[in-house]
C-alpha positions as CSV (number, residue, x, y, z in Angstrom):
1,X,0.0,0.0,0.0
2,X,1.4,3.2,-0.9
3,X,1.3,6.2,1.9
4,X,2.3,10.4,1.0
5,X,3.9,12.0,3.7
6,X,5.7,15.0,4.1
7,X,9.3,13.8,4.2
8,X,12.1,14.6,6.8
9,X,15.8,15.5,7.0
10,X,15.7,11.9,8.5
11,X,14.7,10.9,5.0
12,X,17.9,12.4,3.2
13,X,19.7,8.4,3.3
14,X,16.8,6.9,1.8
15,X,16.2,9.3,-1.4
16,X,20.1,9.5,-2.3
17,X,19.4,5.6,-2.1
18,X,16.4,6.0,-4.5
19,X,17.6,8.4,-6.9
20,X,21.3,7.3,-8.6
21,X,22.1,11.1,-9.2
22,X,22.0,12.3,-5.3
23,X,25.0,10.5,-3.4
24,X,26.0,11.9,-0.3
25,X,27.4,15.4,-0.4
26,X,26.6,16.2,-4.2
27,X,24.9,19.0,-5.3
28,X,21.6,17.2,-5.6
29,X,22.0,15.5,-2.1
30,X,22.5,19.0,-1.1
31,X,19.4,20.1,-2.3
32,X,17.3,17.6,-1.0
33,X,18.8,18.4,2.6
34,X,17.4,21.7,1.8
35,X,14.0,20.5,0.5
36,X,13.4,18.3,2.9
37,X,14.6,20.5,5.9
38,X,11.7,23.5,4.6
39,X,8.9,21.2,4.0
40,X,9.0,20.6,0.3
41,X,9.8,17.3,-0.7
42,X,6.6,14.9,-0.2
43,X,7.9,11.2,0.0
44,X,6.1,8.3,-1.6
45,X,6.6,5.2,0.8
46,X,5.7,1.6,-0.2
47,X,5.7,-1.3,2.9
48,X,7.3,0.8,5.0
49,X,10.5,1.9,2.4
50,X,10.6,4.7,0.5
51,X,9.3,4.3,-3.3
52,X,9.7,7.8,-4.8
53,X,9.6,11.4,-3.7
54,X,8.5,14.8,-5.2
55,X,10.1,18.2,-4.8
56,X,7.6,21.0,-4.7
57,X,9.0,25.0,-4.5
58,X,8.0,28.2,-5.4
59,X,10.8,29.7,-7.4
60,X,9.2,29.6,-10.7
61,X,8.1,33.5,-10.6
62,X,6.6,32.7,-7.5
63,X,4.4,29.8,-8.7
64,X,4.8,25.8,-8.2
65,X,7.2,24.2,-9.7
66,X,8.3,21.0,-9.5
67,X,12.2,20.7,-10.4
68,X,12.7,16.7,-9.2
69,X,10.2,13.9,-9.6
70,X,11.7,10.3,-8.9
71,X,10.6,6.6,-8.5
72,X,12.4,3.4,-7.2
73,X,13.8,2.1,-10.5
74,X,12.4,-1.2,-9.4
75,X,8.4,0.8,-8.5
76,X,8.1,2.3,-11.7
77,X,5.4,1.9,-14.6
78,X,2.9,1.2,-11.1
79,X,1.0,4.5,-11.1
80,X,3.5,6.1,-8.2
81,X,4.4,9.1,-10.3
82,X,1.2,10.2,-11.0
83,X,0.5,9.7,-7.6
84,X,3.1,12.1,-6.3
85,X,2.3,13.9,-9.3
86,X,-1.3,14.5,-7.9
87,X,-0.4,14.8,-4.4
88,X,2.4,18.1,-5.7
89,X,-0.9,19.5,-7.2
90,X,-3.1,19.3,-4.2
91,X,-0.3,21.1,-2.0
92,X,0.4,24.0,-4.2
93,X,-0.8,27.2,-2.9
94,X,-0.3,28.9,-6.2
95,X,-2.9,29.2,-9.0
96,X,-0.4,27.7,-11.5
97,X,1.8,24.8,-10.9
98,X,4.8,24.1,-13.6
99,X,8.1,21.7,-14.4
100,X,10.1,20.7,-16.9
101,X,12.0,17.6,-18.7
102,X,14.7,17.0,-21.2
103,X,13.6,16.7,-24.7
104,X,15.3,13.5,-24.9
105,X,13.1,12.3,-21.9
106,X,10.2,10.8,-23.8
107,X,9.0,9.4,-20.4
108,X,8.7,12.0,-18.8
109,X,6.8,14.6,-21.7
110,X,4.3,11.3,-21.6
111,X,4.1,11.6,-17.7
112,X,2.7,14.7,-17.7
113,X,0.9,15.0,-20.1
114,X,-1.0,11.9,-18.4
115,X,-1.3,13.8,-15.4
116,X,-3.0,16.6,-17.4
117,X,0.1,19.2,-18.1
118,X,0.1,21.1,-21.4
119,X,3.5,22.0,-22.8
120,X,3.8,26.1,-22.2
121,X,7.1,26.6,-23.8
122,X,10.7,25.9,-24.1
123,X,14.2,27.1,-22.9
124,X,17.2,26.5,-24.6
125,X,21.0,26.8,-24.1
126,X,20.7,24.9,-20.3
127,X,22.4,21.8,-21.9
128,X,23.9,21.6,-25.6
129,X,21.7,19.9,-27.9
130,X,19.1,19.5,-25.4
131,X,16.3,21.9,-24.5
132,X,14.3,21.8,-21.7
133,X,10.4,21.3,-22.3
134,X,8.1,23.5,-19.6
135,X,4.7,22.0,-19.0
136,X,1.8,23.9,-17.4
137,X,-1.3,22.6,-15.2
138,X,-3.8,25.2,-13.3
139,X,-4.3,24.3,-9.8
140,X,-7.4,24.7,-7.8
141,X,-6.0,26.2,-5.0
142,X,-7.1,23.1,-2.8
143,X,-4.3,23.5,-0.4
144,X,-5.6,26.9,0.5
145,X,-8.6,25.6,2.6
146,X,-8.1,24.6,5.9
147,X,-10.2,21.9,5.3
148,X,-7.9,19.6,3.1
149,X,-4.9,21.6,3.8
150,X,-3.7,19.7,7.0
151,X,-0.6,17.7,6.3
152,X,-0.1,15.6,9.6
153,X,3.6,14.9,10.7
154,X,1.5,13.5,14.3
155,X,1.7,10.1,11.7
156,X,5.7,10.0,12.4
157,X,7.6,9.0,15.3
158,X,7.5,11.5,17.7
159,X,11.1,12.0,17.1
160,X,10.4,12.6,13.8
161,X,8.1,14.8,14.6
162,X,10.4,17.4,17.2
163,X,12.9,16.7,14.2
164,X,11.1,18.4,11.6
165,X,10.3,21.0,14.2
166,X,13.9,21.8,15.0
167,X,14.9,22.3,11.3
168,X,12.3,25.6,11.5
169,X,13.4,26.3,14.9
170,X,17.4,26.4,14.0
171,X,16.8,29.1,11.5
172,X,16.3,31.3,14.9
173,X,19.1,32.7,16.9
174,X,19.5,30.2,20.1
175,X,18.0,32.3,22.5
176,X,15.0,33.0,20.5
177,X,14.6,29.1,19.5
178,X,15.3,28.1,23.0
179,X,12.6,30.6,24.2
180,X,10.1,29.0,21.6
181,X,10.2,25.4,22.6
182,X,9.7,26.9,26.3
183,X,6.6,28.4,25.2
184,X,5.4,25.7,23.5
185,X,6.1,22.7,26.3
186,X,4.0,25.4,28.2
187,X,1.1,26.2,26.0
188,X,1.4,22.0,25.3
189,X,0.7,22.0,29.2
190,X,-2.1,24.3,28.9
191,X,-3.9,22.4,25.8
192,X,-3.2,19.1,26.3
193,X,-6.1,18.2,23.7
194,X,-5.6,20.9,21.4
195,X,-4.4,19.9,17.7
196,X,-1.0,22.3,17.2
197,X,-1.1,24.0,13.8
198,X,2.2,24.8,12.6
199,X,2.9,27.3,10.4
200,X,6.3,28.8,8.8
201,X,5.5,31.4,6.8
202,X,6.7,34.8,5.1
203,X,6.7,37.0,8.1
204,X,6.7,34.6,11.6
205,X,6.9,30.7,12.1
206,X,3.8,30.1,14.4
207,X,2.2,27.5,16.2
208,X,-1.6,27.9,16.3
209,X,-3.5,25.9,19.2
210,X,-6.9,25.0,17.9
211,X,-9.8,22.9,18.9
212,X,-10.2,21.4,15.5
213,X,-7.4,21.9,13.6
214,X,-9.1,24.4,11.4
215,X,-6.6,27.5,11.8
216,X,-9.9,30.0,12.4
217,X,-10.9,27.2,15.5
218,X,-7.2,28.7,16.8
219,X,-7.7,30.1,20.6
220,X,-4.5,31.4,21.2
221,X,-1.0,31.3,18.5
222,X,3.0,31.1,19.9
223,X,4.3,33.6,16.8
224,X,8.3,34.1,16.7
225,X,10.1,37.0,14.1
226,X,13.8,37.4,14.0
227,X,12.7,40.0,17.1
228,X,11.0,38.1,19.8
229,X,8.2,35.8,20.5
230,X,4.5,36.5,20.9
231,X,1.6,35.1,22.1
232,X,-1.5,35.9,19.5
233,X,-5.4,36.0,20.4
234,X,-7.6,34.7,17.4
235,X,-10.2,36.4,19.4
236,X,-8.3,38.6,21.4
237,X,-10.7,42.3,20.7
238,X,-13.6,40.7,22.9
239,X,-11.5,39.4,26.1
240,X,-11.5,41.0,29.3
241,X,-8.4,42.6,30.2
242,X,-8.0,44.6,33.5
243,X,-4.3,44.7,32.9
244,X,-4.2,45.9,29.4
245,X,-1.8,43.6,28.4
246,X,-3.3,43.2,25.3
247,X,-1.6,44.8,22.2
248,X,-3.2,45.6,18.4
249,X,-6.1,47.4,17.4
250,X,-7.7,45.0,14.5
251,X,-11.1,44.2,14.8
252,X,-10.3,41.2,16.1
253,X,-7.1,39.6,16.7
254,X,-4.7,40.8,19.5
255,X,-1.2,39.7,21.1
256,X,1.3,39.9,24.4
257,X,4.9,40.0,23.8
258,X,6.7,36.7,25.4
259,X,10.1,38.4,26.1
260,X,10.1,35.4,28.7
261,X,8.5,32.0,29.2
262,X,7.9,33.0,33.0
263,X,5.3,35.7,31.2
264,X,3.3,33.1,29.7
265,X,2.6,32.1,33.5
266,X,2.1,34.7,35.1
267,X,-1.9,35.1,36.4
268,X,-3.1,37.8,34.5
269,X,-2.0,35.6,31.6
270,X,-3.3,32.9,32.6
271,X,-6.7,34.7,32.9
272,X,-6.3,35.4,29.4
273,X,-6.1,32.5,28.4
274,X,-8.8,31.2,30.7
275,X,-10.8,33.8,29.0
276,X,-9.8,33.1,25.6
277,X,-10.7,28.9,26.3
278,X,-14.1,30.5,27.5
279,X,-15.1,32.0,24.6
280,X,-14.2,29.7,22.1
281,X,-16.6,28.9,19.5
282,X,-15.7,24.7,19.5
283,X,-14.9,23.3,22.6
284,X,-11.5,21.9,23.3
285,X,-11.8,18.1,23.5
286,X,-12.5,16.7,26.5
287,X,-10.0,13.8,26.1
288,X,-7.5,12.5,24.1
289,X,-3.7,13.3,23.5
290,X,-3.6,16.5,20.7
291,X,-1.8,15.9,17.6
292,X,0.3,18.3,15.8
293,X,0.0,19.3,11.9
294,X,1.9,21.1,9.3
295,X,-0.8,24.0,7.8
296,X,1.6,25.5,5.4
297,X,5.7,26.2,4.6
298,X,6.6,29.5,2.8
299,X,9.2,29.1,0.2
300,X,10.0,32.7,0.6
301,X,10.7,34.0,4.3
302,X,12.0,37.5,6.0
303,X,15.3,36.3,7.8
304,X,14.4,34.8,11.2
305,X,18.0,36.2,12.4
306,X,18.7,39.9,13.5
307,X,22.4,39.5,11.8
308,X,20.5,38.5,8.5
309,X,18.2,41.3,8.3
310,X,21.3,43.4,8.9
311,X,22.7,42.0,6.1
């Protein structure tokens, strides 16, 4: 039976394994590593080895493209590519998703146009003698609703799981990272049930702590920027706040600055987040250990380092 996941930097041995033109420290090993560590390879695994993997990015002008598509010499001609194929579409967050092949590579021109790609041009001069074919499908934009969206890394070891974590985290300074995963074993504490939604995105890398998984059935968000932490209110314009802790003046959402984890408990905290659990429009679940899902991965991100913005 074949499973789609979204792969790991734990999975980097397996694809060099399963693609002949990635051993370990090439330039294509090299981009995997990066791939994989930003979310964007999705891995194709058949009884419990890998069969094939797709790389999906958004450095096309800013639309999906796929630039590596690869099965198990062994798997092929069993449907897997236009499985991963199909599974690269459903992810993309762009209204057009594109990639490319050889003219010489029959096999792959016949690919896509199975998986309903239309050639949209060709570049030459890449490699003598050789064009490069571009092919073109329109995407529905599935990956956009949080209904279908959800891409759950709670399937993997929970070692996998913190793994995949860290590799957004160590794009923080230390103290900011180590600040983060504070936060979260304490908001974890506080929402034992809750499904974390995990987000690292343009502006902040956030962890959204929702009833449902549905990012608007978020109560409260852990957000960190290259300059601090925060703690975000879906609902914050309607909770009580003696303190005026509260910052923002949207018509809804509002935040606290986390400069430390001993701010996250401190009581008038606490009583917004009591607050905050109160108003909720679904219920937290009564029982049950909370899972953790991936909502989304920016290909493009401000630098999540002071000495990089500097830069």
């Amino acid at each position: 039976m074949l499973a789609l996941r979204t792969g790991t930097p734990l999975d980097l041995s397996a694809l060099s394994r399963v693609d002949a033109f990635a051993p370990p420290e090439s330039d294509r090993a090299k981009f995997l590593r990066n791939a994989l560590a930003i979310g964007q390879c999705v891995v194709a695994d058949s009884d419990a080895a890998v069969a094939g993997f797709v790389v999906l990015n958004y450095e096309f002008f800013d639309f999906g493209f796929i630039p590596l598509l690869v099965v198990a010499p062994q798997l092929r001609r069993q449907g897997i590519a236009l499985k991963l194929l199909a599974e690269a579409e459903a992810r993309c967050r762009a209204s057009k998703l594109f990639t490319s092949a050889n003219e010489s590579n029959v096999a792959a021109q016949l690919l896509f146009q199975r998986a309903g790609f239309t050639r949209s041009g060709i570049i030459e001069n890449l490699e003598a003698a050789d064009p490069e074919l571009v092919y073109f499908k329109a995407c529905r934009l599935a990956f956009a609703s949080p209904t279908v969206s959800l891409v759950p890394i709670s399937a993997l070891s929970k070692a996998d799981v913190e793994t995949r974590l860290a590799s957004f985290l160590a794009k923080f300074e230390p103290a900011i990272a180590d600040r983060i995963r504070a936060c979260r074993t304490a908001l974890r504490a506080i929402f034992p049930t809750a499904v974390e939604v995990v987000y690292d995105n343009y502006n902040f890398f956030v962890i959204g702590y929702s009833s449902t998984g549905r990012p608007s059935d978020s109560i409260v968000s852990l957000a960190a920027a290259s300059n601090g932490v925060g703690l975000s209110f879906y609902h914050g314009s309607t909770l009580p706040d003696p303190d005026h802790l509260l910052l923002g003046s949207g018509k809804q959402n509002r935040f606290i600055r986390l400069p430390a984890v001993e701010v996250l408990r401190s009581a008038p905290v606490q009583a917004l987040i009591r607050a905050a659990v109160d108003q909720a429009k679904v219920p937290l679940p009564t029982a049950g250990a909370g899972r953790t899902v991936e909502q989304s991965v920016s290909a493009k991100q401000r630098p999540r380092r002071k000495s990089e913005n500097a830069a």
